[in-house]
N, CA, C and O of each residue as an XYZ file, in Angstrom:
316
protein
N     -28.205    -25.264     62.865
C     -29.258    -25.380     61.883
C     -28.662    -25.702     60.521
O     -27.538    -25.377     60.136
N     -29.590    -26.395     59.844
C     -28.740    -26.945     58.282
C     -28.895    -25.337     57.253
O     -29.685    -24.407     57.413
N     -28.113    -25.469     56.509
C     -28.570    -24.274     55.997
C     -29.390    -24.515     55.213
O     -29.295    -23.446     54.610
N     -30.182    -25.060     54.667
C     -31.611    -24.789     53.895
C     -32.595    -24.034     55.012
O     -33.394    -23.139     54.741
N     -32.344    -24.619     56.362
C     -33.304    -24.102     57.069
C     -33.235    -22.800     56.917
O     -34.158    -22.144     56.433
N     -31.676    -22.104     57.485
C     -31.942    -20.979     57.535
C     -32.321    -19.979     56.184
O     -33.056    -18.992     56.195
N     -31.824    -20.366     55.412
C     -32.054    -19.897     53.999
C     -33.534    -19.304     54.130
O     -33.973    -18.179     54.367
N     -34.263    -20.877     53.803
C     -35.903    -20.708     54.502
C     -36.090    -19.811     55.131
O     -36.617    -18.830     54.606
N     -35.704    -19.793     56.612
C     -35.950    -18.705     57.385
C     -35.910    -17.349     56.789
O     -36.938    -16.676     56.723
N     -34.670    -16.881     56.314
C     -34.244    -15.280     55.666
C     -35.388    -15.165     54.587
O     -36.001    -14.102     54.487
N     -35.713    -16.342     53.702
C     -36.824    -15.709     52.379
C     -38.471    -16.150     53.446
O     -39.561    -15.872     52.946
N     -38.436    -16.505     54.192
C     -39.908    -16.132     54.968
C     -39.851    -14.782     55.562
O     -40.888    -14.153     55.355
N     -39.057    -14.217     56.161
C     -38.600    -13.024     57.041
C     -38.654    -11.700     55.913
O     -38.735    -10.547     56.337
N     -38.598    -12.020     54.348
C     -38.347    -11.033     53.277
C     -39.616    -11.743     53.141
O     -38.968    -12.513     53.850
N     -40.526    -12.160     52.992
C     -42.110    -12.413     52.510
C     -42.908    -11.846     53.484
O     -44.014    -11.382     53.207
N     -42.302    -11.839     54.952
C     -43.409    -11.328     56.124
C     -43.093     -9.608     56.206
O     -43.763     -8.747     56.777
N     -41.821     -9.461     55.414
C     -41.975     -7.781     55.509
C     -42.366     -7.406     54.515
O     -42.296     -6.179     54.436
N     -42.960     -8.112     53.259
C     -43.012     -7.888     51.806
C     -44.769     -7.800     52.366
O     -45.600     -6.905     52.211
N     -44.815     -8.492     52.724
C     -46.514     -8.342     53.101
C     -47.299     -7.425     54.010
O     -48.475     -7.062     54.015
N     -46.377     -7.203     54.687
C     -46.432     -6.312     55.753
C     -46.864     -4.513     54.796
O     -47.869     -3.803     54.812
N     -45.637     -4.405     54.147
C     -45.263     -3.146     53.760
C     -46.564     -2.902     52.867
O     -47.155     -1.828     52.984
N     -47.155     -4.149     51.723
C     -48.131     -4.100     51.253
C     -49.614     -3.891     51.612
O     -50.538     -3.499     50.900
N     -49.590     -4.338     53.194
C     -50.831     -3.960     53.587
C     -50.803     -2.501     53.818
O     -51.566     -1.708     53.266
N     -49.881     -2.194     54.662
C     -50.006     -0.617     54.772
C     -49.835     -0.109     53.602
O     -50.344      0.977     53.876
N     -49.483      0.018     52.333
C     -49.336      0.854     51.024
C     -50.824      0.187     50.952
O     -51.111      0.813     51.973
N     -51.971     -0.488     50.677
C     -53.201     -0.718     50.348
C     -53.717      0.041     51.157
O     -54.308      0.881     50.477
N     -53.909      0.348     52.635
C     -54.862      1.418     53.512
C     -54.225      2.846     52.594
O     -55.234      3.504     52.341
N     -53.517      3.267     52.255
C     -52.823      3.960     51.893
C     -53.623      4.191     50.228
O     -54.109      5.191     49.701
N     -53.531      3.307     49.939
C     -54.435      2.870     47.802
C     -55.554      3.066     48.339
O     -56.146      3.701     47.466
N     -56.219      2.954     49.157
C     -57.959      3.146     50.013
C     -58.165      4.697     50.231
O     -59.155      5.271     49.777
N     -57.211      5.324     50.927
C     -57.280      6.587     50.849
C     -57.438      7.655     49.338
O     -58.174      8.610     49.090
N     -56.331      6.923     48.517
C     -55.997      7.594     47.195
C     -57.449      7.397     46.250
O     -57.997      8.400     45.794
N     -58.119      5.752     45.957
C     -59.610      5.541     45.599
C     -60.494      6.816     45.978
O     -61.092      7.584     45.225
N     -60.409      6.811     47.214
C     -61.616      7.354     47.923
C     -61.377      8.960     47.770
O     -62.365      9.611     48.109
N     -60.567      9.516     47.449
C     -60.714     10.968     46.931
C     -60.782     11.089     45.716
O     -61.395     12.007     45.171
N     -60.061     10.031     45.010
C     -60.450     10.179     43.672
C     -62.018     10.264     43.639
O     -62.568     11.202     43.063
N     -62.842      9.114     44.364
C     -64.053      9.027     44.056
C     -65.233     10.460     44.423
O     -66.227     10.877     43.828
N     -64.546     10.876     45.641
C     -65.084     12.238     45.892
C     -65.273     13.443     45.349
O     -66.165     14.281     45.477
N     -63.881     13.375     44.463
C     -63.219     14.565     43.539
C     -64.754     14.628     42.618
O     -65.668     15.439     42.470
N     -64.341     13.000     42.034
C     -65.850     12.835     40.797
C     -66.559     13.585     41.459
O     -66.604     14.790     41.212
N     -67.190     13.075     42.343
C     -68.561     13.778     42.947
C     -69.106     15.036     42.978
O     -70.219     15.480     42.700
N     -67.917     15.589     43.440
C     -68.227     17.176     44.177
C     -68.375     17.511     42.728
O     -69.311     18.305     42.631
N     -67.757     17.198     41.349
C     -67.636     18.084     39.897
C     -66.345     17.677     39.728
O     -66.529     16.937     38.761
N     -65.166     17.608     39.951
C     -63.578     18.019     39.642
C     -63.180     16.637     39.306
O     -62.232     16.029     39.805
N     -64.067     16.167     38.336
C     -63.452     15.095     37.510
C     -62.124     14.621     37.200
O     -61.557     13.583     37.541
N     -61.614     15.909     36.248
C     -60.541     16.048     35.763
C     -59.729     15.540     36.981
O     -59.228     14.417     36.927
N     -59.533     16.554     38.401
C     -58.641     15.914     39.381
C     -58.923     14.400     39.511
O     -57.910     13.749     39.253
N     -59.986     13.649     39.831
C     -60.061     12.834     40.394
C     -59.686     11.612     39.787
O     -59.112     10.704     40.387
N     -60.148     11.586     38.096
C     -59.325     10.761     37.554
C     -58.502     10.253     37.250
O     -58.378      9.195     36.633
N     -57.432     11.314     37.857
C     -55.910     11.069     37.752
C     -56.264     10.148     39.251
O     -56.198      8.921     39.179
N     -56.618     10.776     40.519
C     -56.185     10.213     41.282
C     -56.970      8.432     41.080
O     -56.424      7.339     41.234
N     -57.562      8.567     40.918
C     -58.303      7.097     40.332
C     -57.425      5.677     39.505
O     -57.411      4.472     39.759
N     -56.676      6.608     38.312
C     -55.762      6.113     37.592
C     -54.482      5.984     38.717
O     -53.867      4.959     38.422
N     -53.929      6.575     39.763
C     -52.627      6.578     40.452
C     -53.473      5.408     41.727
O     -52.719      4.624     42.304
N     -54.498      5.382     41.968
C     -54.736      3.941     42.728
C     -54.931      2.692     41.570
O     -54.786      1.516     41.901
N     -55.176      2.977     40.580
C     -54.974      1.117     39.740
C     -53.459      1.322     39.711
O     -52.827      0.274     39.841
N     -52.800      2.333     39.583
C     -51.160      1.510     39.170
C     -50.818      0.646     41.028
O     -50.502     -0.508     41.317
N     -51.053      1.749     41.807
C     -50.790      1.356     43.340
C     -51.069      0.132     43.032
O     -50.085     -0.579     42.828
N     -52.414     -0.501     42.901
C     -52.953     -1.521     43.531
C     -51.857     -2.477     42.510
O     -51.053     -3.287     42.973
N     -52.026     -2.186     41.093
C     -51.447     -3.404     40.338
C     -49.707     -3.521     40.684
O     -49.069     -4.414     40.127
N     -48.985     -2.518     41.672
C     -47.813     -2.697     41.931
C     -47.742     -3.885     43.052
O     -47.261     -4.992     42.811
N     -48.278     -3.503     44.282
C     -49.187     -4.044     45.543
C     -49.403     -6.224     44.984
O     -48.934     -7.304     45.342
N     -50.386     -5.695     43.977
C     -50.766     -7.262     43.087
C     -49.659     -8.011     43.443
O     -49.398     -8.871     44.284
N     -48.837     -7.172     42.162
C     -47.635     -8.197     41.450
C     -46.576     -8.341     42.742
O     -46.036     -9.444     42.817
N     -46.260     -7.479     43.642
C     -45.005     -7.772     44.535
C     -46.051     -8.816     45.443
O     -45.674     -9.983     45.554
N     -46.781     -8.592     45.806
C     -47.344     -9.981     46.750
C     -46.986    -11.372     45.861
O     -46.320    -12.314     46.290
N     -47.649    -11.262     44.384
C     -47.475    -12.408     43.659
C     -45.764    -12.970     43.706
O     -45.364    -14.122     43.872
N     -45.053    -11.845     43.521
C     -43.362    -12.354     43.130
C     -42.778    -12.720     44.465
O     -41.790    -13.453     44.500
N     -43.432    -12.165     45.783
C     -43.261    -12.640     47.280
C     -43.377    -14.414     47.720
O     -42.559    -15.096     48.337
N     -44.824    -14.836     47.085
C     -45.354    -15.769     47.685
C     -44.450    -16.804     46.328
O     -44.033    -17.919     46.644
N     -44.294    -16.405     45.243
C     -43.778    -16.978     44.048
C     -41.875    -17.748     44.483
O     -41.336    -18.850     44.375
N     -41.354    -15.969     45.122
C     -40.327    -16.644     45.789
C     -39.849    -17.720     46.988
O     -38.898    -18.493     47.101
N     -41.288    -17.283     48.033
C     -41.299    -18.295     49.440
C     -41.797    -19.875     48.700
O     -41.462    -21.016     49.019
N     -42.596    -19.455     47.749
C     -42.673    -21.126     47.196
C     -41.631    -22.037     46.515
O     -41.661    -23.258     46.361
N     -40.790    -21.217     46.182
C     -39.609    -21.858     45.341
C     -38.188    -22.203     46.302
O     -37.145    -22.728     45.912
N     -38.579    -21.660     47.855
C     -37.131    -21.818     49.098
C     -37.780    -22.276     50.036
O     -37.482    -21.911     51.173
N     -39.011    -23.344     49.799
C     -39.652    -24.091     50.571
C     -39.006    -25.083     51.119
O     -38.084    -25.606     50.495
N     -39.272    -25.413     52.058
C     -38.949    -26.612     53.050
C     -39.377    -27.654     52.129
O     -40.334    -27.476     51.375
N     -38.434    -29.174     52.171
C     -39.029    -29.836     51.551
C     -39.059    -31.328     52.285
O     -39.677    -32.258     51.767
């Protein structure tokens, strides 16, 4: 194989586990939302807003590594 290919290959193989890991940490940010949102409910604000605030950082970590994933597989593209 030429080596661009494989190159290619290794930064697709680091994008398919980069995505991977992100979906499961999001079911994971779904769980953390959803008690926050409960907390509100029942009264226990105070708790829940934290947990509310600790799913936007999740999600905006989640965001940006997908973005710097697909940012890198676009730049060790096949050409």
């Amino acid at each position: 194989m030429k080596k661009e290919k494989k190159e290619y290959l290794v930064h697709r193989q680091i994008y398919e586990d980069t995505v991977k890991k992100n979906k499961k940490l999001g079911m994971v940010n779904l769980l953390i939302f959803g008690t926050g949102l409960m907390l509100k409910y029942v009264g226990r604000s105070d708790l829940g807003t934290h947990f509310i605030w600790l799913g936007i950082v999740i999600l905006i970590y989640t965001l940006g590594s997908n973005m710097m994933a697909k940012y890198q597989m676009k730049k060790h593209q096949l050409k």
